[in-house]
Structures are given as structure tokens and as C-alpha cells.
C-alpha positions in Angstrom: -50.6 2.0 0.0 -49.6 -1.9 -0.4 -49.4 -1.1 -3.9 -47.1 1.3 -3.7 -44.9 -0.5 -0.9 -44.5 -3.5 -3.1 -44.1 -1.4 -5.9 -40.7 0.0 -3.5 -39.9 -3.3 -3.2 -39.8 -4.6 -6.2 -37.4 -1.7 -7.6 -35.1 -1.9 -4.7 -34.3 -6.0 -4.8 -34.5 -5.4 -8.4 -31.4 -3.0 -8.1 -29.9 -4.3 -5.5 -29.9 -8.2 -7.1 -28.9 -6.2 -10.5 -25.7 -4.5 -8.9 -24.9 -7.3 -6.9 -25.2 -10.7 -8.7 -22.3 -11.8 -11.0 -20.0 -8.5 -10.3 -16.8 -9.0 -9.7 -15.0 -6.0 -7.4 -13.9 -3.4 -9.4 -9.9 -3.0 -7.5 -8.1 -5.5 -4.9 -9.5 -5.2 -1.4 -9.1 -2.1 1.3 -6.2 -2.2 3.2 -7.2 0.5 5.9 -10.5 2.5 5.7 -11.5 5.7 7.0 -15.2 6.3 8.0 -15.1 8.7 4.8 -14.7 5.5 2.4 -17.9 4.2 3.6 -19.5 7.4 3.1 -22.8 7.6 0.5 -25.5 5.5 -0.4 -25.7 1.7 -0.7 -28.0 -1.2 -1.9 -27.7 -4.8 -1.6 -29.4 -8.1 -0.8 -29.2 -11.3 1.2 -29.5 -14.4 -0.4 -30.5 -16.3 2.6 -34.0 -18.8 3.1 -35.7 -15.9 3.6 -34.8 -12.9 0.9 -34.1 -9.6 2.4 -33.5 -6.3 0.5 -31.8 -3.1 2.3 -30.4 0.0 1.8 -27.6 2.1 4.0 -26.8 5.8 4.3 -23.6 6.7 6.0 -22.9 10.4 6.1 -19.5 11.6 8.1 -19.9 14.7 10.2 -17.5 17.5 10.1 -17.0 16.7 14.2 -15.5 13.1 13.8 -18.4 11.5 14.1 -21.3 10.2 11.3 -25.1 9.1 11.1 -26.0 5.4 10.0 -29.5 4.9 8.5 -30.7 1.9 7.1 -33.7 0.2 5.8 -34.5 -3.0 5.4 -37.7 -4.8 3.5 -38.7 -8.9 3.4 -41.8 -11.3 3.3 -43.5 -10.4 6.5 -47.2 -10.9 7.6 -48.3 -7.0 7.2 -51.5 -6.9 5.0 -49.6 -6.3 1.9 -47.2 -9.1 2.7 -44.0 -7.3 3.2 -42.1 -6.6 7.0 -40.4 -2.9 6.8 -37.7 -2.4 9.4 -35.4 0.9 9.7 -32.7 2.4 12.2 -30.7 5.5 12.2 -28.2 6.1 14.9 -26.0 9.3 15.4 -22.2 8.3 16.5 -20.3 11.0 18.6 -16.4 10.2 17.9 -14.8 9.2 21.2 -11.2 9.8 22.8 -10.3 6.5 21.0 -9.5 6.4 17.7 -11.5 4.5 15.3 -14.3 4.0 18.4 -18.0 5.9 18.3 -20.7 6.0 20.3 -24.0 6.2 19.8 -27.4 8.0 21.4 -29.8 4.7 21.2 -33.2 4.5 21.3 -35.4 3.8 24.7 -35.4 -0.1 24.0 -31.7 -0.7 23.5 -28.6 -0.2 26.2 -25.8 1.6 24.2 -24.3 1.5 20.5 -20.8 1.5 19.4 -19.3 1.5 16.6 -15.2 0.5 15.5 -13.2 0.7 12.3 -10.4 -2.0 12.1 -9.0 -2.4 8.5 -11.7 -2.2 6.0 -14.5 -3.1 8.3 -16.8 -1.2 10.2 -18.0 -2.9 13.4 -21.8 -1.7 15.1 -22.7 -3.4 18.2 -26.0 -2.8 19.5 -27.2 -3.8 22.5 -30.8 -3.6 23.8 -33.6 -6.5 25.4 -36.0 -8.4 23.9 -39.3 -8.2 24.8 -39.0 -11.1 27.3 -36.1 -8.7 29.3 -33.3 -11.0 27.8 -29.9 -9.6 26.6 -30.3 -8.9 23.0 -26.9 -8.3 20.8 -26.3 -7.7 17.1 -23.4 -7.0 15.5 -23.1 -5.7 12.0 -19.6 -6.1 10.2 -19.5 -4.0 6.9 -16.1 -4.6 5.1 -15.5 -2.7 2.7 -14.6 -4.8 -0.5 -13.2 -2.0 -2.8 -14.6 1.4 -3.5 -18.0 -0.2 -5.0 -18.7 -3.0 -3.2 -19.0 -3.8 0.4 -20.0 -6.7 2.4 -22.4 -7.3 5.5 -22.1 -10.5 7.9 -24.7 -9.7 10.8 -25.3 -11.7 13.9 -27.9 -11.5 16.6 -27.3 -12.7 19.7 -30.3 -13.5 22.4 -28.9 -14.1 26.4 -25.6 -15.5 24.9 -26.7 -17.8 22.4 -26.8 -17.6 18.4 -30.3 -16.4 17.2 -29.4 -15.5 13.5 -27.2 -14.7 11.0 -27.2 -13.1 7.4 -25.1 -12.5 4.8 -25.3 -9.7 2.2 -24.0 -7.5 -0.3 -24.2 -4.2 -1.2 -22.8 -1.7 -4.3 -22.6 1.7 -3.7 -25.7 4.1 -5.2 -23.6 6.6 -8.0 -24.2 10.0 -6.9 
């Protein structure tokens, strides 16, 4: 088993540091995005003190809404030396445009997500183990068609806990 979960990561920071370093964007930036131009599969990495490799599935539903799944992988203290993390939340389209909510999981409060020029906007909100307001908020902006950016920043009782930086290419189909 830790073979083959470091043999998963390996290939995906492998093609996630192979699609992201040294590309340039392939067009000018997005103006205005719909939740269909974020649609498909992406890769990417941070380049931050600790090295994180993810991947993100965004899949519009014919009702307005979509389903966000993502996956993340870093050092960790797990037997075989790697920390696995994943979400997926389901967003029901709201009488707002642009604005989605989300069904969240027992240990968080509610989930939203916005579209405001190319970038998509999640805020979840939950508590940490120690029953303090936890926030994160994940901005994907869409560079072009190819390429899209995450700044993420997690928030614990109103102070700054972290933040990462990452980048991402979209999978071909």
C-alpha cells in the first residue's frame, strides 16, 4: 500500500510540476467566466516550504448547479510518509446569480460558492477541533482556457493561519 501511494504521488507532482513550470498561458486572461469554463479535470502544485500536489474535478450540472472534488497529497507523518486530504461538495444554484450553495459535511457550517470575473470563490466554514471559527477560502482564477490559478487562505477565530499559492493546467480529455 505505501508503495503504491507514493508511487501516486510521484506521477501526479511529476505531472503537475511538468505542466506547470516554465509555461507561459496559452491566450490573454478571462474576462468573464461561466462555471462551464472551469469545467474538467485539473493538476497543479504549490511551490510553498512545504510541497503540495492536488488535483480538482469540476463537473456542471444540467440544473445550474456543479460538483467540486479535489484531492490533495504532501509530506505528512502517515507510515509511508505522505498526508492525503480530499473534499467534494455538491452546489445547488441559488436565486442569485453567480452564488451556490453547498450540502457540507457534519464538521463544517455551510459552503458557498461565487463567480466574479474569471474567479471562482469557495468559502467554507466549519470549527476546529478546539470549537473555534475555522474559514477557508479558495480563489481559482481562471488564467486562460489551460491554466488556472489557486490563492487559498485559512482563517482560525479571525486570525491568519495559512496561505498557499498554486497552479494548475487543465488534464486533456
Amino acid at each position: 500500500m505505501a508503495v503504491m501511494r507514493r508511487a501516486v504521488l510521484v506521477g501526479i507532482v511529476a505531472a503537475a510540476l511538468a505542466g506547470c513550470a516554465g509555461k507561459e498561458p496559452a491566450s490573454g486572461p478571462v474576462a468573464e467566466a461561466k462555471i462551464d469554463d472551469f469545467a474538467g479535470s485539473w493538476i497543479g502544485s504549490s511551490q510553498e516550504e512545504v510541497q503540495r500536489a492536488s488535483a480538482v474535478i469540476v463537473e456542471p450540472r444540467t440544473d445550474g448547479g456543479f460538483r467540486l472534488f479535489w484531492r490533495n497529497v504532501q509530506a505528512g507523518d502517515g507510515a509511508d510518509g505522505l498526508e492525503f486530504r480530499e473534499r467534494e461538495l455538491a452546489f445547488q444554484p441559488s436565486t442569485r446569480p453567480n452564488f451556490w450553495t453547498a450540502t457540507v459535511p457534519a464538521d463544517r457550517a455551510y459552503a458557498t460558492a461565487s463567480l466574479s470575473g474569471p474567479t471562482l470563490t469557495v468559502e467554507v466554514v466549519g470549527a476546529t477541533k478546539e470549537g473555534k471559527v475555522e474559514r477557508q477560502l479558495y480563489r481559482r482564477t481562471l488564467v486562460d482556457t489551460t491554466h488556472l490559478k489557486l490563492a487559498y487562505t485559512r482563517e482560525v477565530a479571525g486570525q491568519p493561519a495559512s496561505t498557499i499559492e498554486a497552479e494548475f493546467i487543465r488534464k486533456p480529455a
